[in-house]
C-alpha positions as CSV (number, residue, x, y, z in Angstrom):
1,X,186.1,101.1,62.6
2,X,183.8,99.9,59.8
3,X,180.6,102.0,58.8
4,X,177.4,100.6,59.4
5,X,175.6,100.6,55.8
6,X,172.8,102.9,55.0
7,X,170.8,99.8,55.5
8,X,172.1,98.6,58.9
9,X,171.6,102.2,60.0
10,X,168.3,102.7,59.4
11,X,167.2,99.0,61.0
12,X,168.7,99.9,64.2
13,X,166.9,103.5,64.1
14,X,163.4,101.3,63.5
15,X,164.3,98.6,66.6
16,X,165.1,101.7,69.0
17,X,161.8,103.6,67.8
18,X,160.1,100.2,68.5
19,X,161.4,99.5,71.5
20,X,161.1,103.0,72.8
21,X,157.1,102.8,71.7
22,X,156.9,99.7,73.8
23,X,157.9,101.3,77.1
24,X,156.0,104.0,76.4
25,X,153.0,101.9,76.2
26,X,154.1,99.6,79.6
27,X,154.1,103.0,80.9
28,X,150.5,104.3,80.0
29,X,149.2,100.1,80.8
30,X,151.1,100.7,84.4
31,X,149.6,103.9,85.2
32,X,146.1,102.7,84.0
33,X,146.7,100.2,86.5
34,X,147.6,102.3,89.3
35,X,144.8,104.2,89.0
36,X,142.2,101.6,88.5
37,X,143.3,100.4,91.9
38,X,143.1,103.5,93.5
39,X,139.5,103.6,91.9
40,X,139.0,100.5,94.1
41,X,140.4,101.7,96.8
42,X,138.8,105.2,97.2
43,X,135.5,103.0,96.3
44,X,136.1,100.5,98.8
45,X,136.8,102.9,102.0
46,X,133.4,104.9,101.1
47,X,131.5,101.5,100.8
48,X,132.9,100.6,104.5
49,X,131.9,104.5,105.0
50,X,128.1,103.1,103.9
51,X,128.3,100.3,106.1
52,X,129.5,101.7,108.9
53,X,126.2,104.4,108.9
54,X,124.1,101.7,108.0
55,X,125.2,99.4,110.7
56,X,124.5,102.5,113.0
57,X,121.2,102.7,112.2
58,X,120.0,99.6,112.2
59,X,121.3,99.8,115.9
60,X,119.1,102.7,116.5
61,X,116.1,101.4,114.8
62,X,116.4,97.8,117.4
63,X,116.5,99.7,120.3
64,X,112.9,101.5,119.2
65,X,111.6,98.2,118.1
66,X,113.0,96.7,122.1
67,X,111.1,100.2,123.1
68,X,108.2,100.0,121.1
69,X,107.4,96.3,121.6
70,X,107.7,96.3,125.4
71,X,105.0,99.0,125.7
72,X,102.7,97.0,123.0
73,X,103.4,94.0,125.7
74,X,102.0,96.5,127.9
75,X,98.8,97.5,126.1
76,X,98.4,93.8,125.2
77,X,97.6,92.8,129.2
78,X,95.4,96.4,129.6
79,X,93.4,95.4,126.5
80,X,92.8,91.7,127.6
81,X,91.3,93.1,130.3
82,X,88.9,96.0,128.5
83,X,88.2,93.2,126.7
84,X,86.8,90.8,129.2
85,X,85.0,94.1,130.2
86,X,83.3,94.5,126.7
87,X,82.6,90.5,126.7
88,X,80.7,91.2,129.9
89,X,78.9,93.9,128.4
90,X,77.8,91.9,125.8
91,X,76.5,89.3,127.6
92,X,74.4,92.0,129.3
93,X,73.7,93.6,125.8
94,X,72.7,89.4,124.3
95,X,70.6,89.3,127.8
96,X,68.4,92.1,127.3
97,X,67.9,91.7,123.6
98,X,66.1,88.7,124.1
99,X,64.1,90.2,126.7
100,X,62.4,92.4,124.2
101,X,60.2,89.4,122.3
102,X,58.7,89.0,125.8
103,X,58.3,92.8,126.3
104,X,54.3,92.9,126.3
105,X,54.6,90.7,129.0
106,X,56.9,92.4,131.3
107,X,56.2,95.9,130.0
108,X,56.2,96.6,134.1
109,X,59.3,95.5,134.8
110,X,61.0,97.2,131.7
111,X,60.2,101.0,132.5
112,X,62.2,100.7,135.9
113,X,64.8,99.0,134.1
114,X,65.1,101.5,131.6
115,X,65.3,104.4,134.4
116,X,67.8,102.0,136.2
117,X,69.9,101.6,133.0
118,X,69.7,105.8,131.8
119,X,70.9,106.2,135.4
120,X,74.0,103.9,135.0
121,X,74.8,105.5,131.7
122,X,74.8,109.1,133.4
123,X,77.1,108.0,136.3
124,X,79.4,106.2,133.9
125,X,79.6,109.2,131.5
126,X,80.1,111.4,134.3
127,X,83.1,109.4,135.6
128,X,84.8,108.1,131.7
129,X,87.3,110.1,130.1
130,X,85.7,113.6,129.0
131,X,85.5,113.3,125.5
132,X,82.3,114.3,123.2
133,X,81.1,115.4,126.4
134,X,78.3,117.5,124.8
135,X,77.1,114.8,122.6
136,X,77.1,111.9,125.9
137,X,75.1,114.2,127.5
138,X,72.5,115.7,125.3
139,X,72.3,111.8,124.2
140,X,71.0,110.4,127.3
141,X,69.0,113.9,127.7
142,X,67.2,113.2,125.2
143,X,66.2,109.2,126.1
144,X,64.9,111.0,129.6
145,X,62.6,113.0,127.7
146,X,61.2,110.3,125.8
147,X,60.4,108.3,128.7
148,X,57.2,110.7,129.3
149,X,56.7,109.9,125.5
150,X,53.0,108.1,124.9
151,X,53.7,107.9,121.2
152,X,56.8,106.1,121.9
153,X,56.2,102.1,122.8
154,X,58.3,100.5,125.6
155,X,60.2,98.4,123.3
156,X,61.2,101.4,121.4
157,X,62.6,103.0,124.3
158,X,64.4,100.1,125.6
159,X,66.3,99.9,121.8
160,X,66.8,103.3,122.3
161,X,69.3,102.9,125.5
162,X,70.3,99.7,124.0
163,X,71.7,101.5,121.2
164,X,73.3,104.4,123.8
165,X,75.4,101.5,125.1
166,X,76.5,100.5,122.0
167,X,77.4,103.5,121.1
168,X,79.8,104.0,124.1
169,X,81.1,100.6,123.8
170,X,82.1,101.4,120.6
171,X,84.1,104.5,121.7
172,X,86.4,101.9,123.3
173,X,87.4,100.3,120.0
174,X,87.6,103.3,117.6
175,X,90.3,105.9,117.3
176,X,89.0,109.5,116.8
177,X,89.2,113.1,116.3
178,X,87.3,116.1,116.9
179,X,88.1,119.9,117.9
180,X,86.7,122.4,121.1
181,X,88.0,124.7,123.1
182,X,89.9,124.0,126.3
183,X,91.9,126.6,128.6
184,X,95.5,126.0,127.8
185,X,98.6,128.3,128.8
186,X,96.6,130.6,130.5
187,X,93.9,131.1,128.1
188,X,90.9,129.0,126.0
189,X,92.5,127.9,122.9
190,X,90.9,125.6,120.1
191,X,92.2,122.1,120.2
192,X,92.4,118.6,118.6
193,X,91.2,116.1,120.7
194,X,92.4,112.8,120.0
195,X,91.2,109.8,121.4
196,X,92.4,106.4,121.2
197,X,89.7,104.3,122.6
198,X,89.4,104.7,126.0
199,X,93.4,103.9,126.6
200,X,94.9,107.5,125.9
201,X,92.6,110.9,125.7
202,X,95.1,114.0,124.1
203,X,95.0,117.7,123.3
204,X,96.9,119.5,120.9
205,X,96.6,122.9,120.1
206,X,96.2,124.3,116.3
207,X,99.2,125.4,116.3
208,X,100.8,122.6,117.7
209,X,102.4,125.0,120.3
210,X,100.8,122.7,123.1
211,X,100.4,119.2,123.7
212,X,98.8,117.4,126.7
213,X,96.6,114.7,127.8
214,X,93.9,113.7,130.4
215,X,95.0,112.0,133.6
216,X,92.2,109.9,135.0
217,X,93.7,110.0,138.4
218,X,93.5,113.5,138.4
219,X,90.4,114.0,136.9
220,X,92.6,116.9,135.0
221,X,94.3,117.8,131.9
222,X,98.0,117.9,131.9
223,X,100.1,119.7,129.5
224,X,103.0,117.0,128.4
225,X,106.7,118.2,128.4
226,X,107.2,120.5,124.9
227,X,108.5,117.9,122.2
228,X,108.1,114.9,123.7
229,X,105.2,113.7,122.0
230,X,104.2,116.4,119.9
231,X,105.3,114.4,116.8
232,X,103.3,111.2,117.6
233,X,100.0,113.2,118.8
234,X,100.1,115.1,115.4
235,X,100.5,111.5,113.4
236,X,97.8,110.4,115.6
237,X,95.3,112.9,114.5
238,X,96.4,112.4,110.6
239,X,95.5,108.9,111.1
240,X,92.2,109.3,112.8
241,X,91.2,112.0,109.8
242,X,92.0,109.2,107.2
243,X,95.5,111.7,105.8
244,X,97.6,108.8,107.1
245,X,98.5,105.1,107.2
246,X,98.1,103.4,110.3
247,X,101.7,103.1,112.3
248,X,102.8,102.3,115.5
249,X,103.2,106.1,117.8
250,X,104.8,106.3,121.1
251,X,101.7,108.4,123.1
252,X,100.9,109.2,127.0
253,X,99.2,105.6,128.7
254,X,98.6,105.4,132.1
255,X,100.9,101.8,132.9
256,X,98.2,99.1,132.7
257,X,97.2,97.4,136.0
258,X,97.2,93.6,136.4
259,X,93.3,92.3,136.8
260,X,92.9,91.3,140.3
């Protein structure tokens, strides 16, 4: 057999060093490979992970908005008609106002009226929700007083139960806040009263232990099941003290009743 030369030899030791360097690198490219896709793939079962829980959600969030907007359909018929209530009211209001710039001339006629209209105001604060009962009542107290007044002219004390009407129409458009004390759970506790116009009157105690609200057709308070609106009643009174934005709450209204 013939020797390969010393130069032979050592070309064949470079081409095998070469070539073994070559599948050595295929190797490291192949495995880089490999694990880039099982980067992919690991990435791509926890985005379908993402999308599966955010799909969920969005399912649970329609079904409060299908929730949510039937009642709004609901408050929207029982405020149509508090509204043609208020127009009324206005009308009377608009009526009366102009009656004043002939006040010398009917002065005779006005004093029953005013009696006639402080005895309206009583009977409906007696029957309305119960809310800033104390104030209502010391209010129109005080216009009976001044009725006996001599220093006070008839036109002033017709503004004066002008103004008491405004002030309890306004009631029906604002959303408010206050605390008293009320017996709840066997015992007077303090309380926030929440009132959102005259649609839903609530309680909650202080420490939010107790939740309930006023039932008209009772003429009572009613302590609501434990949870099921505490949530919303607290929002409620964080909006109506200016510590929140305002947002749609899911609270205790009577179903509205078609106008007949």
């Amino acid at each position: 057999m013939q020797r390969l030369s010393s130069a032979a030899l050592s070309a064949v030791l470079i081409a095998g060093a070469l070539f073994g360097s070559a599948v050595q690198a295929q190797d490291q490219t192949l495995n880089q490979i490999l694990q880039v896709g099982k980067t992919k793939t690991a990435a791509g079962q926890e985005s379908q992970k993402r999308i599966e829980k955010l799909q969920s959600e969005t399912n649970d969030l329609l079904g409060q908005f299908k929730v949510v907007n039937k009642e709004i359909e609901g408050l929207r018929v029982y405020n149509a008609q508090l509204e043609r209530q208020l127009e009324n009211q206005r009308k009377v209001i608009s009526e009366l106002e102009e009656s004043i710039d002939n006040v010398t001339v009917i002065e005779r006629q006005i004093q029953p009226l005013i009696l006639k209209m402080l005895d309206g105001l009583e009977q409906f604060v007696e029957l309305d929700m119960p809310f800033y009962v104390e104030e209502r009542n010391e209010r129109i107290a005080d216009l009976r007083a001044n009725q006996d007044r001599a220093d006070i002219t008839v036109a002033e004390k017709f503004r004066q139960v002008l103004e008491a009407y405004s002030i309890e129409a306004e009631y029906g458009r604002s959303l408010f806040t206050y605390t008293q004390t009320l017996p709840v759970g066997g015992q007077d506790r303090q309380v926030n009263i929440l009132g959102v116009g005259r649609v839903a009157l609530m309680y909650q105690t202080t420490d939010l232990k107790y939740t309930g609200a006023w039932d008209q057709s009772q003429r009572a308070w009613v302590e609501l099941p434990a949870g099921q609106y505490r949530s919303a009643v607290q929002k409620g009174i964080k909006i109506a003290k200016k510590q929140a934005t305002y947002d749609i709450m899911s609270l205790p209204v009577l179903a509205p009743e078609a106008a007949q």
